[in-house]
C-alpha positions as CSV (number, residue, x, y, z in Angstrom):
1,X,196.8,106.9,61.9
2,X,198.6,105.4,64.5
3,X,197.6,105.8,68.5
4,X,199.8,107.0,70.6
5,X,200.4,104.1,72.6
6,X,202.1,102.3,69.0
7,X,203.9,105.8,68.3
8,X,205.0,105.3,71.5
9,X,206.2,101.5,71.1
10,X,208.3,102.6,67.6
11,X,210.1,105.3,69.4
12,X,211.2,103.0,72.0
13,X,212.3,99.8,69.9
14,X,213.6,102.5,66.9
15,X,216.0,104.0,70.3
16,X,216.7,100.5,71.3
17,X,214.8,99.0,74.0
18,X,214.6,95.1,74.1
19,X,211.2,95.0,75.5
20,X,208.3,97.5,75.8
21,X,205.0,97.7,78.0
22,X,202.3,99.5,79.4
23,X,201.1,99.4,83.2
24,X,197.7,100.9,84.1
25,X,199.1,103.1,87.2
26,X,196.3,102.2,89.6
27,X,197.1,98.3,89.6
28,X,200.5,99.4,91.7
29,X,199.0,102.5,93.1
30,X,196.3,99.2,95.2
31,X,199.7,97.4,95.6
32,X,202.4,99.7,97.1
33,X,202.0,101.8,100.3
34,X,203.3,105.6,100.2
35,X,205.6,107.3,98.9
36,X,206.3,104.8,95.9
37,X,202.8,104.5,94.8
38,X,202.8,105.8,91.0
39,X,200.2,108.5,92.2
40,X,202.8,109.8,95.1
41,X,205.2,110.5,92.0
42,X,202.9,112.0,90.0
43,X,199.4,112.6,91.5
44,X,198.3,113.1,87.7
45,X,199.3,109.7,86.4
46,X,197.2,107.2,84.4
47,X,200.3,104.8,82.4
48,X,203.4,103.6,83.6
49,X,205.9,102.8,80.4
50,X,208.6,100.1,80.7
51,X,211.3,99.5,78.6
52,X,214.1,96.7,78.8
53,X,217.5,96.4,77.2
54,X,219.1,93.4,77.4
55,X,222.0,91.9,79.4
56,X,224.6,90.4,77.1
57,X,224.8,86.8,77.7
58,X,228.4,86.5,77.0
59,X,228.7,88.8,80.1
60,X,227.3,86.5,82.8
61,X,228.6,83.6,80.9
62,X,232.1,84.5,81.5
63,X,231.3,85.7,85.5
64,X,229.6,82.1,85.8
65,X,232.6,80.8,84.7
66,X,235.0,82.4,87.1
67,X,236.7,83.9,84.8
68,X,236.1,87.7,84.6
69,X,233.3,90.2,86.7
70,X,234.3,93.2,84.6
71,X,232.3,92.9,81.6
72,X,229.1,92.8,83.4
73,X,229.9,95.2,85.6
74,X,230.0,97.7,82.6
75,X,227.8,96.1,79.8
76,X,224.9,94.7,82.4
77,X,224.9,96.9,84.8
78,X,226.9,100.7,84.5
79,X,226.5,101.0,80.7
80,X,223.1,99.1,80.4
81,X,221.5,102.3,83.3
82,X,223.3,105.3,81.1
83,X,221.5,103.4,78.1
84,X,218.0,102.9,80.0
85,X,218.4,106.6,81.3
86,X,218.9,107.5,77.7
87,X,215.7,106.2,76.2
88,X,213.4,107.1,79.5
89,X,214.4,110.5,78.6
90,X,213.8,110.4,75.3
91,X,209.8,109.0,75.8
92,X,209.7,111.8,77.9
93,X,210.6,114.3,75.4
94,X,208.1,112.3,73.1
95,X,205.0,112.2,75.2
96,X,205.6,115.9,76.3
97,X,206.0,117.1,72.7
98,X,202.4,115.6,72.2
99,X,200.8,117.4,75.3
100,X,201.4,114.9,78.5
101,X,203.3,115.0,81.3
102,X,206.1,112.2,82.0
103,X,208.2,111.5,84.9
104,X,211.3,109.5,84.2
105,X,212.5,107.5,87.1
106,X,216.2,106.9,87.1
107,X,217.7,103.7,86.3
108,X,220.1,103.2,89.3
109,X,220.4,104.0,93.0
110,X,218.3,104.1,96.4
111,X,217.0,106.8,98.7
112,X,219.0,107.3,101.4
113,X,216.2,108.3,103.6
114,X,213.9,105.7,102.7
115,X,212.9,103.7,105.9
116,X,212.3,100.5,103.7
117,X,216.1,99.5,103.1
118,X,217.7,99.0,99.3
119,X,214.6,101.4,97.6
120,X,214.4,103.3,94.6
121,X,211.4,105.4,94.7
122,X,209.6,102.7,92.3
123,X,209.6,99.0,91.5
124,X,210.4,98.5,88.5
125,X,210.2,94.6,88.9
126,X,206.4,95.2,89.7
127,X,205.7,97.4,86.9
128,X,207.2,95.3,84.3
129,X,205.0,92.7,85.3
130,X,202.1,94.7,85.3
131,X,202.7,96.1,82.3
132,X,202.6,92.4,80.9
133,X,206.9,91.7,80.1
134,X,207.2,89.0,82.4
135,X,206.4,87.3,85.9
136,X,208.1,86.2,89.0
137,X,210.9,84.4,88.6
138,X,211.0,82.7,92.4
139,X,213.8,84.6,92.9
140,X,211.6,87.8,92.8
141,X,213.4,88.9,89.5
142,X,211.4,89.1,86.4
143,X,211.3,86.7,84.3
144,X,210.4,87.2,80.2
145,X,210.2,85.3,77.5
146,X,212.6,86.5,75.0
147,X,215.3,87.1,78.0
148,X,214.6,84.9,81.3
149,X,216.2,87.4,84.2
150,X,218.8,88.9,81.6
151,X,217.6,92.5,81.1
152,X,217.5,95.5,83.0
153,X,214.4,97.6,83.5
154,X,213.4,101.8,83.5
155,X,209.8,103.2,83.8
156,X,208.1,106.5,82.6
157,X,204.9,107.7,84.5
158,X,202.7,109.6,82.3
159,X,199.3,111.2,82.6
160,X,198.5,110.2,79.3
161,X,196.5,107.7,78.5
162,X,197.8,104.8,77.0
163,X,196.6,101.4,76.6
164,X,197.8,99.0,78.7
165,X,199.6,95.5,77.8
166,X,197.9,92.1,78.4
167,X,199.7,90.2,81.5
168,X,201.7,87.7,80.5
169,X,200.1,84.2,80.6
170,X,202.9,82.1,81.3
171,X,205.7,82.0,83.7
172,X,208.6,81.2,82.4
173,X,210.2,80.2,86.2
174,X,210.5,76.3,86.2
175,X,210.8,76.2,89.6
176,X,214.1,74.5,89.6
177,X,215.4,76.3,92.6
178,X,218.9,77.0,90.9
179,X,218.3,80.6,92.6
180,X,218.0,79.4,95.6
181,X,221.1,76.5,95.1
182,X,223.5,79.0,94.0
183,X,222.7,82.0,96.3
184,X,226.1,82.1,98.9
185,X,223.8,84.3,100.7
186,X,221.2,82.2,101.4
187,X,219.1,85.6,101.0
188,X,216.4,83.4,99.2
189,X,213.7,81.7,100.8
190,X,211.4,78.7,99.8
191,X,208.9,80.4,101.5
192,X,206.4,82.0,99.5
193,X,205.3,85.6,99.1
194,X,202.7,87.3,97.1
195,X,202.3,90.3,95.2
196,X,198.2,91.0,94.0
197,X,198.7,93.7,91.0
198,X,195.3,94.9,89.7
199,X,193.0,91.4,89.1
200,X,196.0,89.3,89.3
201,X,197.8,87.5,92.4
202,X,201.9,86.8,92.1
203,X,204.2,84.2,94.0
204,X,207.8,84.3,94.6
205,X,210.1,83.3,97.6
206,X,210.9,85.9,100.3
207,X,213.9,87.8,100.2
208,X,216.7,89.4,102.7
209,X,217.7,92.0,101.7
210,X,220.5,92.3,104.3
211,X,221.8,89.2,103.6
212,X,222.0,89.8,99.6
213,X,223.3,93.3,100.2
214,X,226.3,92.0,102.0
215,X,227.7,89.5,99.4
216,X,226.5,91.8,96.6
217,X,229.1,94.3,98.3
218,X,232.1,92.4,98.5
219,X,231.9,91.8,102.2
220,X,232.5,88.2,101.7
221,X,234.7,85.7,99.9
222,X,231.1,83.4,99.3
223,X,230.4,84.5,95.9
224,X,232.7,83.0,93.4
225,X,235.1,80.6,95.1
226,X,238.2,80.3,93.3
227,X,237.7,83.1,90.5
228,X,240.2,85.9,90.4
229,X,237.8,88.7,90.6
230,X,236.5,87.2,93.9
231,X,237.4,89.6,97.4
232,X,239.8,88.4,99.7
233,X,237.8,89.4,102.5
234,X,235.3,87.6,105.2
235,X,234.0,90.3,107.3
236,X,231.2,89.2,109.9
237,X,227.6,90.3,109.5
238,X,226.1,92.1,112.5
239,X,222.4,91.3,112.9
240,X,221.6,94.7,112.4
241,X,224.1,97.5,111.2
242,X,223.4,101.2,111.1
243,X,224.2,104.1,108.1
244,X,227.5,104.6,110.1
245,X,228.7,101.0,110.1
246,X,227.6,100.5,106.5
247,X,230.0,103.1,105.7
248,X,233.0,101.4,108.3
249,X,232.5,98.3,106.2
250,X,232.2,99.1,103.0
251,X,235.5,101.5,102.8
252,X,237.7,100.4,105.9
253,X,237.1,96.5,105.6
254,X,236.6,95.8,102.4
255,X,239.3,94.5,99.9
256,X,241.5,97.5,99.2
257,X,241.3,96.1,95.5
258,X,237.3,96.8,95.7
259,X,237.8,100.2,96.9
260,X,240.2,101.4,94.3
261,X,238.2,99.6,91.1
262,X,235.2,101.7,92.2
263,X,234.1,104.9,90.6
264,X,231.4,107.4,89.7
265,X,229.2,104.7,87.5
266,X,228.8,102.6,90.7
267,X,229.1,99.7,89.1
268,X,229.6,98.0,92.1
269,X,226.1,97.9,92.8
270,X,225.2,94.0,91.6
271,X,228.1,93.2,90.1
272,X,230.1,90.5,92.8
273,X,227.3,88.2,92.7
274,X,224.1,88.0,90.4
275,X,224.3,84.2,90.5
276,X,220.1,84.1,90.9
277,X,220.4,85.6,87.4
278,X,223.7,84.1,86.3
279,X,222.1,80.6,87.0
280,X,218.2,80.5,86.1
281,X,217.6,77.8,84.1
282,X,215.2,80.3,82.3
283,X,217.9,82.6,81.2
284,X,219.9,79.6,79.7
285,X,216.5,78.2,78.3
286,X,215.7,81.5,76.5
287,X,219.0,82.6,75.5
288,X,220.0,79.0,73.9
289,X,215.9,79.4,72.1
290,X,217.1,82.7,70.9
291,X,220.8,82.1,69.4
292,X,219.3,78.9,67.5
293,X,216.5,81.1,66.1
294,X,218.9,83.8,65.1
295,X,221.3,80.8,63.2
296,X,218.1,79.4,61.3
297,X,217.6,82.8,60.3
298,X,220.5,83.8,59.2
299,X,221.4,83.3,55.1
300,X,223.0,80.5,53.5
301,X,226.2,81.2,51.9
């Protein structure tokens, strides 16, 4: 008879998900500081699920290329968070059909309250590595094996508990730098910042957040020189900027073209840059691995 942690596992791949691990709660509960410790969502909770679909290479290929922004904008971003939202509510369903409670976090957005800027309630960046998909890509995104930085991630807390996944051994980062080399931002720092999550200590470069925010927006015309999709639009970063200004910038200053595209999915949200994605050597390592794999495989005619 099956446990429920590999009951668990089939309904996740059989709805989808790319990827699938298990977190023991308490190695982000000694991590984070309140309110987006596990145990401030839900005091009960033991196991932190993670699934992760995906991004279509073909999607950043083309936005690397200059040539279009709109695929990704759906398929690795808008579509891919309706999908993740999809499948987190489904686990949920599962694991309270069999007794346990489950709190699905959402796949998108930030609270607007929330002191530390850019926050969902929960990492999921930390909990997939704790729950053993990937590590630290030096540009703080997670890194895996089958997928480099190209997948997005949701989380399920549960009181049950399940068992949690091994860490992942390796790091797939290289430590090129290309993050740092293609980021018009320079939001990216060489120096180094650590993350300890349960027994084990993680390194990746500081971040500013501020900085990646505002080409991220469409505030400047930095982040694909040339491409048709780029803004038209330089506007100067204040050192520090309040709710109120954000709101002057982003729909008064903007590129009127920006404004008009936007709409209820958000899209918006990473979809003007994501060159410390678009060019890690590890995506293009794994994704050139995983197409060759898929040829060998397929049948002769």
């Amino acid at each position: 008879m099956k446990d429920l942690t590999d009951s668990l596992r089939e309904q996740a791949l059989a709805l989808g998900a790319d990827l699938f691990g298990v977190a023991d709660a308490k190695d982000l509960d000694g991590y984070f500081t309140s309110p987006h410790r596990p145990k401030d969502l839900l005091p009960e909770v033991r196991s932190i699920v993670v699934v992760a679909l995906h991004i279509p290479d073909g999607v950043l290929e083309a936005q690397k290329n200059g040539i279009t922004n709109y695929s990704y904008n759906v398929y690795g971003y808008a579509y891919l968070n309706r999908e993740l939202d999809a499948v987190a509510y489904r686990l949920t369903m599962f694991l309270e059909k069999h007794g346990w409670q489950a709190l699905p976090i959402p796949a998108r957005g930030s609270h607007y309250w929330e002191p530390k800027k850019y926050y969902g309630p929960l990492s999921f960046r930390h909990a997939a590595v704790a729950a053993g998909l990937g590590q630290f890509g030096w540009s703080g995104l997670v890194l895996t094996p089958e997928f480099g930085p190209r997948q997005r991630f949701v989380a399920v807390l549960t009181d049950a508990p399940l068992k949690a996944s091994p860490p992942l051994a390796e790091n797939p980062c290289q430590k090129c730098y290309q993050c740092i080399k293609n980021c018009p931002a320079g939001a990216i720092r060489k120096e180094a910042w650590q993350a300890t999550l349960g027994e084990r200590t993680y390194t990746y470069g500081k971040i500013d957040g501020d900085r990646c925010w505002w080409v991220a927006r469409g505030l400047t015309t930095k982040a694909w020189p040339g491409a048709p999709f780029n803004p038209s639009v330089a506007v100067t970063k204040p050192g520090d900027i309040t709710a109120e200004e954000k709101f002057e910038v982003l729909w008064e200053k903007r590129d009127a073209r920006l404004r008009l595209s936007e709409h209820d999915e958000g899209t918006y949200g990473a979809t003007l840059c994501g060159r410390c994605m678009i060019f890690c050597q590890a995506g293009h390592d794994a994704m050139r691995a995983r197409l060759a794999r898929a040829k060998e495989n397929e049948p002769a005619d």
